[in-house]
C-alpha positions as CSV (number, residue, x, y, z in Angstrom):
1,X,-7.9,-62.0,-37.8
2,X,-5.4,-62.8,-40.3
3,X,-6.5,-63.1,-43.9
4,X,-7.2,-66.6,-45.4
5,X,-4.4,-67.2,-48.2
6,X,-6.1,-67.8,-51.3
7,X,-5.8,-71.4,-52.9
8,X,-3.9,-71.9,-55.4
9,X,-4.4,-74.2,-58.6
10,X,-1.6,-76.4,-57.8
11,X,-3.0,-76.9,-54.0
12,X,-6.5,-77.6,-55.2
13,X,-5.3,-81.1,-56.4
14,X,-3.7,-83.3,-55.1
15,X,-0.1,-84.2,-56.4
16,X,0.0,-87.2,-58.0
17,X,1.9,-89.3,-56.3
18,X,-0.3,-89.2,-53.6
19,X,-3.3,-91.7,-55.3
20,X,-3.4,-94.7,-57.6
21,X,-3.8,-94.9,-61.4
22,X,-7.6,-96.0,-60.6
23,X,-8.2,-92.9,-58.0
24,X,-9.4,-89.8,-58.7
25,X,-10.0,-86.4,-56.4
26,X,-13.6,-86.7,-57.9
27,X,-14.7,-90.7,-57.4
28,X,-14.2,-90.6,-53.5
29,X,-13.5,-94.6,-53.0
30,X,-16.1,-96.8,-51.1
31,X,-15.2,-98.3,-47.7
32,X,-13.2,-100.7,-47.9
33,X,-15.1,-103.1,-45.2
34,X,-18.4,-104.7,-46.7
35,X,-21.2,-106.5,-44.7
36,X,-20.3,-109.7,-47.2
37,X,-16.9,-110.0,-49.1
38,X,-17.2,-109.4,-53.0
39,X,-14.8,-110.5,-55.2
40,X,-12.4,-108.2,-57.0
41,X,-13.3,-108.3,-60.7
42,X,-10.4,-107.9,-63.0
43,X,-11.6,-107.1,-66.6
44,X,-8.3,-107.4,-68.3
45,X,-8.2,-111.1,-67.9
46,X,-11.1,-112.9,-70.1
47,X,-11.1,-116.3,-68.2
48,X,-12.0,-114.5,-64.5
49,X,-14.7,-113.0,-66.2
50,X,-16.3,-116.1,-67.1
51,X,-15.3,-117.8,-63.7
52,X,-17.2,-115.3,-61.9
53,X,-20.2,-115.4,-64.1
54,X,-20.6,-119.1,-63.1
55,X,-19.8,-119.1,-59.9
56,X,-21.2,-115.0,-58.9
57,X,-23.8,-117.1,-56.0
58,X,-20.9,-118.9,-54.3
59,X,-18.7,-117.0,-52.5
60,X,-15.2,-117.7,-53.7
61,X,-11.9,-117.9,-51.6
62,X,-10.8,-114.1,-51.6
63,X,-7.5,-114.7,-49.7
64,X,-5.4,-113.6,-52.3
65,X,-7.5,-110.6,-53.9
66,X,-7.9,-109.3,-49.8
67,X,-4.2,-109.1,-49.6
68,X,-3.8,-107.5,-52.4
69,X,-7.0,-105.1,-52.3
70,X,-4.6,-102.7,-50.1
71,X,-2.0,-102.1,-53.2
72,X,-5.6,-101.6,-55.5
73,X,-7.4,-98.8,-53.3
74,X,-5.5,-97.6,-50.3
75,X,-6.7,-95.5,-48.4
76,X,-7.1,-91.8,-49.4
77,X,-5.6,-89.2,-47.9
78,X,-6.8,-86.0,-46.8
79,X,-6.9,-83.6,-49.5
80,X,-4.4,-80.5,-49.2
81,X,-7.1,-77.8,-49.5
82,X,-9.0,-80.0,-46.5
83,X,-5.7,-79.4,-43.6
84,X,-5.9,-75.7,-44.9
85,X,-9.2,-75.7,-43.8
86,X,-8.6,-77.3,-40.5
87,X,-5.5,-75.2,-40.0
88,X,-7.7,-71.7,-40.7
89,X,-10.1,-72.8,-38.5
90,X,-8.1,-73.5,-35.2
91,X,-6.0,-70.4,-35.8
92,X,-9.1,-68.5,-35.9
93,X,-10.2,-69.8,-32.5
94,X,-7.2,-69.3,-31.2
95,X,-7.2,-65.5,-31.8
96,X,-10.9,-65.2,-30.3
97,X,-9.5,-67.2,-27.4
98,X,-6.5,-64.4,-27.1
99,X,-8.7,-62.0,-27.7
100,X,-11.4,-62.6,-24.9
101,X,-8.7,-63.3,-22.4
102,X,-6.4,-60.7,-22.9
103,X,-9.4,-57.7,-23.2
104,X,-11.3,-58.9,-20.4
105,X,-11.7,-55.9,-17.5
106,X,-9.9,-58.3,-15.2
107,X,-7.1,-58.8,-16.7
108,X,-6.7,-54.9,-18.0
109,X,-7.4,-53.7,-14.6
110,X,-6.1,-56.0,-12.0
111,X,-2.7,-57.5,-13.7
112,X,-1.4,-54.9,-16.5
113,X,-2.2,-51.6,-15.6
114,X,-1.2,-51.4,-12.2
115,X,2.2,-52.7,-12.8
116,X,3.0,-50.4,-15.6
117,X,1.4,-47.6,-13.7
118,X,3.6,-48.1,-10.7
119,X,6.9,-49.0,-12.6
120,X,6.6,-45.4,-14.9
121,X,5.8,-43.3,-11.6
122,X,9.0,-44.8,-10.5
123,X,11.4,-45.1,-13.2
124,X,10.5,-42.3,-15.0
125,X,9.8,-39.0,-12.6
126,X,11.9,-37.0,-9.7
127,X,11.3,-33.9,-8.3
128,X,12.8,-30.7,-10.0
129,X,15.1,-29.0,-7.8
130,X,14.1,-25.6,-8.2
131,X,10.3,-26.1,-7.2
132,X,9.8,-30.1,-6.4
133,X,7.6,-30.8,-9.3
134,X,7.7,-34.4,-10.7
135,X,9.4,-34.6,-14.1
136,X,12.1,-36.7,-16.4
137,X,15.2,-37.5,-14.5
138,X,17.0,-35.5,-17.2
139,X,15.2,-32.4,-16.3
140,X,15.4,-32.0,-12.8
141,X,18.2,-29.4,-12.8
142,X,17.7,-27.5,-15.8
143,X,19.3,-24.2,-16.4
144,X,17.8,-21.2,-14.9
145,X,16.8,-17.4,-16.1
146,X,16.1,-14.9,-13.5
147,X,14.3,-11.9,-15.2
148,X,13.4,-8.1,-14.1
149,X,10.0,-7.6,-14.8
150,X,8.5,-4.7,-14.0
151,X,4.8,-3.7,-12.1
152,X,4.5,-0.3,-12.8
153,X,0.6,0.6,-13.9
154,X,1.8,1.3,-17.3
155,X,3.4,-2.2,-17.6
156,X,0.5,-3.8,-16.5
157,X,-0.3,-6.9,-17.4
158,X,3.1,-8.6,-17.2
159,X,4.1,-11.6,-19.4
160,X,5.3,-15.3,-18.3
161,X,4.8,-14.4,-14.8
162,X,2.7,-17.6,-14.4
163,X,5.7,-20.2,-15.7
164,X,7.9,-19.1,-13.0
165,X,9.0,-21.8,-10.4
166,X,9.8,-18.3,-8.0
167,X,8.8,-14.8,-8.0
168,X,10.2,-12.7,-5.6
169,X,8.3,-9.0,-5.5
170,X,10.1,-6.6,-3.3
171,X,9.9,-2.6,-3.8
172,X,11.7,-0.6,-5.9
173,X,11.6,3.2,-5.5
174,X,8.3,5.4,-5.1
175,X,6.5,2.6,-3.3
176,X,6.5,0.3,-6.8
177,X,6.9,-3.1,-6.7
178,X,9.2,-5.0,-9.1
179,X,9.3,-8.9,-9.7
180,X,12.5,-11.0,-10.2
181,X,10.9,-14.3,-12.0
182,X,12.9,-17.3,-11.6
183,X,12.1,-19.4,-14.7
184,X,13.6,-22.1,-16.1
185,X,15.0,-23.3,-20.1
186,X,12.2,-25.1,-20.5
187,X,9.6,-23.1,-19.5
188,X,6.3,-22.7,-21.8
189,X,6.0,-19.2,-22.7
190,X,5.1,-16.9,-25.3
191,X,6.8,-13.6,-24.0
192,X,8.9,-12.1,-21.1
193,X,8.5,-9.0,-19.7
194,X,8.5,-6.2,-19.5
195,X,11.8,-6.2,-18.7
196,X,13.2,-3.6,-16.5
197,X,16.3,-2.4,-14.4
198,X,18.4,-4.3,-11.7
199,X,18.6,-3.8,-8.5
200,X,21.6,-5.3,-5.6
201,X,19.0,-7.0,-3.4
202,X,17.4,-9.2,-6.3
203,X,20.5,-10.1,-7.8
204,X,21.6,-11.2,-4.4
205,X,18.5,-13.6,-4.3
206,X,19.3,-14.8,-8.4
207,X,22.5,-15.5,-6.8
208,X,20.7,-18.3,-4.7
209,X,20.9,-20.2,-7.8
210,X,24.6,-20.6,-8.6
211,X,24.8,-18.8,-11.7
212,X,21.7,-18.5,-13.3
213,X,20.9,-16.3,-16.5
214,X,20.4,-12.2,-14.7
215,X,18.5,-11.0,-17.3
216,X,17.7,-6.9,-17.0
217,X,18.0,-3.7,-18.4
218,X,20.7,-1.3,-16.9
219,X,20.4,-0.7,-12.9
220,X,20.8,1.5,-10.4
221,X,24.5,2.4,-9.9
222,X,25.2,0.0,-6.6
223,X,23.3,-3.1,-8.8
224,X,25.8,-2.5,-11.9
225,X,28.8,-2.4,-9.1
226,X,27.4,-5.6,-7.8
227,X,27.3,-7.3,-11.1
228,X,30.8,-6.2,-11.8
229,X,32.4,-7.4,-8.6
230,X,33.3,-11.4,-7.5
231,X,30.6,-11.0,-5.2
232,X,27.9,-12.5,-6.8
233,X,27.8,-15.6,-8.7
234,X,25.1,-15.0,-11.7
235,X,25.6,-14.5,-15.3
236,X,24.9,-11.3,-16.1
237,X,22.9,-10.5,-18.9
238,X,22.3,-7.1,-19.8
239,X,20.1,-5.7,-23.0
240,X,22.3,-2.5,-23.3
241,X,24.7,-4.9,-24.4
242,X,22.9,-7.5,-25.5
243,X,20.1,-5.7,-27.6
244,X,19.8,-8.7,-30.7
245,X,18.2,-11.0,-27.8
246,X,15.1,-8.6,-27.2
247,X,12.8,-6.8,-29.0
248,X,10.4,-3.7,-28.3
249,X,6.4,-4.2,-28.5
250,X,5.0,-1.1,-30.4
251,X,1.3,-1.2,-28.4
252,X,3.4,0.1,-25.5
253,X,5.1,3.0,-24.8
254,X,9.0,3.0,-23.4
255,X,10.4,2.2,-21.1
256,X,7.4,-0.4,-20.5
257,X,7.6,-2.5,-24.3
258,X,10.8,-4.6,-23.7
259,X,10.7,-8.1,-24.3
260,X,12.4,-11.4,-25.3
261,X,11.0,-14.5,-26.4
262,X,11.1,-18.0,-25.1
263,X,13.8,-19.0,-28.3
264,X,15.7,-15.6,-27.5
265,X,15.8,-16.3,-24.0
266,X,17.0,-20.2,-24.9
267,X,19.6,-18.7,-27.5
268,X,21.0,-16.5,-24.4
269,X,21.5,-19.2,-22.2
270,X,23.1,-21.4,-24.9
271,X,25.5,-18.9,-25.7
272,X,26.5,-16.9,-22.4
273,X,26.1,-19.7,-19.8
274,X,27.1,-22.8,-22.0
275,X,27.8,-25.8,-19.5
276,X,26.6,-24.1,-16.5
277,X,24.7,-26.7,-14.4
278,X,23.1,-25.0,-11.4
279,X,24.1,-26.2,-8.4
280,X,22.2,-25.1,-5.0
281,X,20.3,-26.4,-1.9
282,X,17.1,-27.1,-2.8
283,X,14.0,-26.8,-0.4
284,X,12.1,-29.8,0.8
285,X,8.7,-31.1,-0.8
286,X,6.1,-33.0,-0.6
287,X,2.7,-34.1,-2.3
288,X,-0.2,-32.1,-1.5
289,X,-3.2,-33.7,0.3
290,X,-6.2,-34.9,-0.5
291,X,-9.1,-32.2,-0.7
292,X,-10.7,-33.9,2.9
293,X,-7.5,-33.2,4.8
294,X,-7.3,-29.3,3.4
295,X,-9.5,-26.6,5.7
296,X,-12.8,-25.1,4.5
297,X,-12.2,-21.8,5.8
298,X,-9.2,-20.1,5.3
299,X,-8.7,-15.8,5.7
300,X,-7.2,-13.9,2.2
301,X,-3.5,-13.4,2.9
302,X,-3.0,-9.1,2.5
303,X,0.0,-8.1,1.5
304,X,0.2,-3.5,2.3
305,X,3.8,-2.5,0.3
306,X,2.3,0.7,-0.2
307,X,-0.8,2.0,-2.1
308,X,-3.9,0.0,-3.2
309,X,-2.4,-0.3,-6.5
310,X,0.5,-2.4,-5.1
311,X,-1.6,-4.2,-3.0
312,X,-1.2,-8.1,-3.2
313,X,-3.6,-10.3,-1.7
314,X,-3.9,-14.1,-1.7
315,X,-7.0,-16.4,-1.6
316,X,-7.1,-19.9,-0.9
317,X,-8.7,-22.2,-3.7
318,X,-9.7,-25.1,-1.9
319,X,-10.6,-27.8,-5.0
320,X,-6.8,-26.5,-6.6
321,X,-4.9,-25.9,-3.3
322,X,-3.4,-22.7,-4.9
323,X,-3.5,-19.3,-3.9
324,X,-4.9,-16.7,-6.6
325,X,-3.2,-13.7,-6.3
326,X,-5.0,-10.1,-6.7
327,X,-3.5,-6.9,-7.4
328,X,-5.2,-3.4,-6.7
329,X,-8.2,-5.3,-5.7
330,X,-8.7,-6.8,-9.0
331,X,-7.1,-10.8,-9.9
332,X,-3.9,-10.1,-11.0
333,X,-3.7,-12.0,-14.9
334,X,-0.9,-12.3,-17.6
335,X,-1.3,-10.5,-20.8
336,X,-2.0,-14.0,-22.0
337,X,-5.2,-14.1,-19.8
338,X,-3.8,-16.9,-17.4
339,X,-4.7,-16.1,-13.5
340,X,-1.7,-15.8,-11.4
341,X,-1.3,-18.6,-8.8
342,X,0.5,-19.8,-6.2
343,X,1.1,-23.4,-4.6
344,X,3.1,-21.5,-1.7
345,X,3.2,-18.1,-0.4
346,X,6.0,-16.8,1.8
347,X,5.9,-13.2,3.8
348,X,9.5,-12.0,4.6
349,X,10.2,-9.5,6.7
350,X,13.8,-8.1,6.1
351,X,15.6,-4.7,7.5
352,X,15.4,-2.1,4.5
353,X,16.6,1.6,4.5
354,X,18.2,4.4,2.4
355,X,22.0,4.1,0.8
356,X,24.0,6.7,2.0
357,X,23.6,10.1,0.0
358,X,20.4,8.6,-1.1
359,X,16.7,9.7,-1.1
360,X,15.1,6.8,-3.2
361,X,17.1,3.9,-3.4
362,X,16.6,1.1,-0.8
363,X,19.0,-1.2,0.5
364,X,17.7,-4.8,1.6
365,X,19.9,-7.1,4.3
366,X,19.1,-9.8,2.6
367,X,21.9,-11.6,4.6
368,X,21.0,-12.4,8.2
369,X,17.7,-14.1,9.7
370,X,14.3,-12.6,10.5
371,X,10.2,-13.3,10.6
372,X,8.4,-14.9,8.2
373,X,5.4,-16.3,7.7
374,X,4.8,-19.5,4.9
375,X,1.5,-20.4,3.8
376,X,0.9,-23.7,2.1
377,X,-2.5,-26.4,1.8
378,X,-4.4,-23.6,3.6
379,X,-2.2,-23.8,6.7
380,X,0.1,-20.8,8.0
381,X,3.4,-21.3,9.8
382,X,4.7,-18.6,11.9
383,X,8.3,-18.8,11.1
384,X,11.8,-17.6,10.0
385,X,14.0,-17.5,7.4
386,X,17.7,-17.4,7.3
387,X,20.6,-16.7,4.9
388,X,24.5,-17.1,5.2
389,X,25.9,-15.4,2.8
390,X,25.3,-13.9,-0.4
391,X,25.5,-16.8,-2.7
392,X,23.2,-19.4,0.0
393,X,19.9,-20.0,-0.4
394,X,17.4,-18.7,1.7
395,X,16.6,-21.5,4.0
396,X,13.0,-21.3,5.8
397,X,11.8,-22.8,9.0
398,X,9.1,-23.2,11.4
399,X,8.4,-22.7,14.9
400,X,10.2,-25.5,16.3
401,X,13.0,-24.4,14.1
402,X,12.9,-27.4,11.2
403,X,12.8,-26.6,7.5
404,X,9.7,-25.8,5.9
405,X,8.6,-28.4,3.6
406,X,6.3,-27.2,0.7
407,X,4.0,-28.2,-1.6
408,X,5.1,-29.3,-4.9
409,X,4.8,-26.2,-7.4
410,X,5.6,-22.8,-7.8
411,X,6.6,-19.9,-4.6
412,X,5.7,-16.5,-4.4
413,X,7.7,-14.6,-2.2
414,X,6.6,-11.1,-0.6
415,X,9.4,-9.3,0.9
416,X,8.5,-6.4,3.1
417,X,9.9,-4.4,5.4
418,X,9.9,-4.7,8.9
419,X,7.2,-2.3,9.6
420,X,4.6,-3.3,7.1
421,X,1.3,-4.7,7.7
422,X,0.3,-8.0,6.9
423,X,-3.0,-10.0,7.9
424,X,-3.9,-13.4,7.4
């Protein structure tokens, strides 16, 4: 309530032009109807004194002295400090009027908030192209960073794995697994890594993404030809030339201690791939159901690339609808602590074999069409997937050949060969 203004000595009276010589704030004036008329006694005049001695029993014609009584005592008017009064008072009911209408539960909750809950969801989210999730219209292409990090047992337990909108995990050599972790500029993290060497089959998949950020260190000879050649379209960012970007963690031994940092990893897109706006087909989403509509029961997803250790395996949350991913039989966590999940999980099966004069290093067709299975809200879709060319997404489908659409949220993709086990 607003504060009462204090009076002021030249309000408290009023101004004098408002009363008559004979009126004073302090002798409030009788009424100016009487049950019997008295005459008006003027004691400047010596003679109507003694008149009205004489004659004080009979009343005397007042026509005169009534006409002029007006002009004597008129009638007072309302004191200043009084219409403050008045005027403090009605404001003040006023606000308590405001305030019991405008804070009542009906009015909060049946006119105000549903409008302005509907207009923000509106106005002021769209789905992010890379993964679907509802952000700022300013944000939903953002620039994009696809990182080597490595899953070896002496790099154990990676870094920022859990911000990526993708992680594709595909072998490497020796029956070890290796992660390319799509991620984007404005992804919360405290660290990156370990980063580790390329390879041509995941720069083929960063190339999905029209020039993103290919962050590594070195590669096998045919991933450095790759990266050389016009036939890939991603920026390629290498720490044996770009060493100032990333630093080396001392509580782990090489090659396993490289790192970059989110700023570093911000600085390196601002400065190598200034102005680049990805530009790609995304994949369709949609929201997730409600908990009634999501099965009870649903079998671990087990994924064999090659020894326990390298053993991913997937289990359905119900309450979340996410998939929490284990590794060697144990829940597979980020340095930071944070569980790895997964709002999608995809299985591809893709042709791999030996380069020519080669005892080690695999070669992926990650061109072409093939099985795959896509998991998502509990449910499994015997599918396929399918890819054009080098620098087209991977498009996936389901049995009766339409695209997959996902749930809102991050994709883990397993690609295996074609002879691998995997149950469900």
């Amino acid at each position: 309530m607003p504060k009462t203004p204090k009076r002021s000595k030249k309000n408290s009276t009023p101004e004098p032009e408002e009363l008559e010589p004979s009126v004073t704030d302090e002798a409030p004036v009788e009424p100016v109807i009487e049950p019997e008329p008295v005459p008006v006694i003027d004691e400047s005049k010596t003679a109507l004194q003694k008149r009205s001695k004489t004659e004080s029993t009979t009343p005397t014609p007042t026509i005169v002295r009534q006409e002029s009584k007006p002009k004597a005592t008129p009638k007072k008017r309302m004191p200043l400090w009084a219409w403050l009064v008045i005027a403090l008072v009605g404001l003040a009911g006023a606000s308590v009027a405001g305030y019991l209408v405008f804070t009542s539960p009906e009015a909060t909750t049946n006119t105000n908030t549903p409008i302005v809950r509907n207009t923000n969801t509106v106005a002021e989210t769209a789905p992010r192209l890379v993964d679907g999730v509802l952000v700022s219209p300013s944000k939903t292409n953002p620039n994009l960073a696809a990182v080597m990090i490595e899953n070896s047992s002496d790099a154990r337990p990676p870094s920022s794995l859990e911000n990526a909108s993708v992680v594709y995990e595909a072998l490497a050599e020796g029956g070890i697994t290796r992660f390319l972790a799509i991620l984007t500029s404005d992804a919360a993290t405290t660290e990156i890594g370990p980063v580790r060497s390329a390879r041509p089959y995941f720069v083929d998949w960063a190339s999905e993404y029209n020039r993103p950020l290919y962050v590594h260190a070195g590669g096998s000879p045919q991933a450095l030809d790759l990266l050389r050649s016009s036939k890939t379209t991603v920026v390629d960012f290498n720490q044996f030339i770009n060493g100032p970007y990333f630093y080396r963690d001392k509580t782990r031994r090489r090659p396993h201690d490289l790192y970059l940092t989110p700023e570093k990893l911000f600085l390196a897109i601002r400065d190598k791939a200034e102005g680049v706006i990805p530009s790609f087909t995304g994949w369709a989403f949609a929201d997730e159901p409600g908990i009634d509509a999501r099965p009870e029961t649903v079998n671990d997803i087990v994924v064999k690339y090659s020894s326990l250790s390298y053993q991913a395996t997937y289990s359905y949350d119900r309450a979340l609808n996410v998939y929490r991913r284990s590794l060697g039989g144990q829940p597979h966590v980020t340095r930071a602590g944070s569980p790895i999940t997964a709002k999608n999980v995809i299985v591809q099966f893709v042709k791999t074999g030996l380069y020519p004069k080669e005892t080690q290093r695999l070669k992926m067709d990650t061109v072409g069409e093939g099985k795959a299975y896509i998991f998502r809200n509990g449910q499994t879709i015997i599918g396929s997937w399918k890819k054009d060319a080098t620098a087209n997404r991977t498009m996936f489908y389901d049995e009766a050949g339409q695209p997959v659409v996902f749930a809102r949220g991050n994709t883990w993709i397993s690609v295996v060969p074609t002879d691998r086990t995997v149950t469900y």
